[in-house]
N, C-alpha and C positions, 0 to 999 in steps of 0.2 A: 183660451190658451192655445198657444201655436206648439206643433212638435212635429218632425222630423221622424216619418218612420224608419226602421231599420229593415225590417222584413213586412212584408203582407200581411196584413191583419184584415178578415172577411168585414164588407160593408163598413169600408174604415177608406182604405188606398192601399199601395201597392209600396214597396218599398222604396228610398230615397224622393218622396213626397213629402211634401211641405203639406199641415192639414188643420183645421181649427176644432179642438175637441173643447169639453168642458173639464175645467180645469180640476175639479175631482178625479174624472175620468181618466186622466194623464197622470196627473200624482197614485195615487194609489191601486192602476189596473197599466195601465201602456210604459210609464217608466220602469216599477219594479218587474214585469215579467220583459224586460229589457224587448217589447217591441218599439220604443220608440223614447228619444231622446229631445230636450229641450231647443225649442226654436233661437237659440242665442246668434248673435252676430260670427261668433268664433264658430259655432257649427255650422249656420250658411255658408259661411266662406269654406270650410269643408265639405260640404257638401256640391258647390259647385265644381271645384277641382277633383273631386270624383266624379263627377257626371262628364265633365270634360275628358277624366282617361277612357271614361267605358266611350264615348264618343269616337274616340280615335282608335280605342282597337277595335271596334263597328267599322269605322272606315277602314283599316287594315283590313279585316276580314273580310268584306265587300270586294275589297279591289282582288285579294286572289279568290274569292269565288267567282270574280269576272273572268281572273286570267285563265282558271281550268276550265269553263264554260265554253271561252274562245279556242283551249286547246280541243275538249273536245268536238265541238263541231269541225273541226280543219276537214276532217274526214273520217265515214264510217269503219265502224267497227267490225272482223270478222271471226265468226263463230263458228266453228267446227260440229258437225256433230252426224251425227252414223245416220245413214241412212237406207231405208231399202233401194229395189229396183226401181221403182216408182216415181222416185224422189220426195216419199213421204219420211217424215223421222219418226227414229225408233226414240219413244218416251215424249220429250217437250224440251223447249232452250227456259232455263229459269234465272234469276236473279243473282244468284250464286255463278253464274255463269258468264250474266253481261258483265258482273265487276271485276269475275276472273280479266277480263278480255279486258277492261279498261287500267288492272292496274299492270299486266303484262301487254300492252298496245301503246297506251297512253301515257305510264309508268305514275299513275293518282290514284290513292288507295280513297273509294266509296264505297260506303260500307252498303251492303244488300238491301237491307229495311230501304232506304231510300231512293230505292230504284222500282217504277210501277212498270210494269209492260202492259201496251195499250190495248193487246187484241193477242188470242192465244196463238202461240207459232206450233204449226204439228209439217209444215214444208218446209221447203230450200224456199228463200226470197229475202226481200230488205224490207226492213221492220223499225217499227222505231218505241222506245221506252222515254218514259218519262225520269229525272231526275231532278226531286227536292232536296232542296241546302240551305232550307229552313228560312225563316223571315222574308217569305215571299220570292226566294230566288228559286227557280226553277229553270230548266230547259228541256228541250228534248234532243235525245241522242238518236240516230241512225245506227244499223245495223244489220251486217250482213250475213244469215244463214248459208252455211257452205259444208258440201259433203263433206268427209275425211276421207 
């Protein structure tokens, strides 16, 4: 028997998969605990017009993960922070920091978790962080360490 899951079921598939179980196994364990629903004509045809909208808001969300990507490379970012005579900083620049600068510079709010810095900054200099946007999109950002 064919069914249509609705959610992930372990060692099964993944949700909005087409799967062939044993038809016990669908009647009386995957219909009634509502993971998955009967392979009919009328729910194929369901099923592909959902799979067509997550498709397009995938491409939505692709095309402005490209356009802040492009904003932020245009040019680096800069980061204020105290520093002795030496030109060494007092403390470290942290993550909480680079996104201050990107949603006041940039005007794109990215949330901290998703900002790696490559190599620890304790100087004045230009540096660069990594930034994941999930599903393999990533870039790196520049930035510029500057006394106050």
């Amino acid at each position: 028997m064919e069914v249509i899951l609705i959610q992930d079921v372990d060692n099964l598939g993944s949700a909005n998969e087409k799967v062939k179980v044993k038809s016990g196994y669908a009647r009386n364990y995957l219909i009634p605990q509502k993971f998955a629903i009967e392979a009919s004509p009328s729910n194929l045809k369901q099923l592909e017009e959902k799979l067509k909208q997550v498709k397009k808001r995938e491409e939505k969300l692709l095309a402005e993960i490209n356009q802040v990507i492009n904003k932020l490379n245009e040019s680096p970012l800069h980061i204020g922070a105290k520093t002795g005579t030496s030109g060494k900083i007092f403390g470290s620049v942290t993550t909480v920091q680079i996104a201050r600068a990107i949603r006041d510079q940039k005007g794109y709010e990215i949330d901290r978790r998703r900002i790696h810095i490559l190599e620890e900054i304790k100087e004045l200099g230009s540096y660069k962080a990594k930034i994941d946007f999930g599903n393999g999109n990533e870039t790196e950002v520049s930035f510029d360490v500057i006394a106050e």
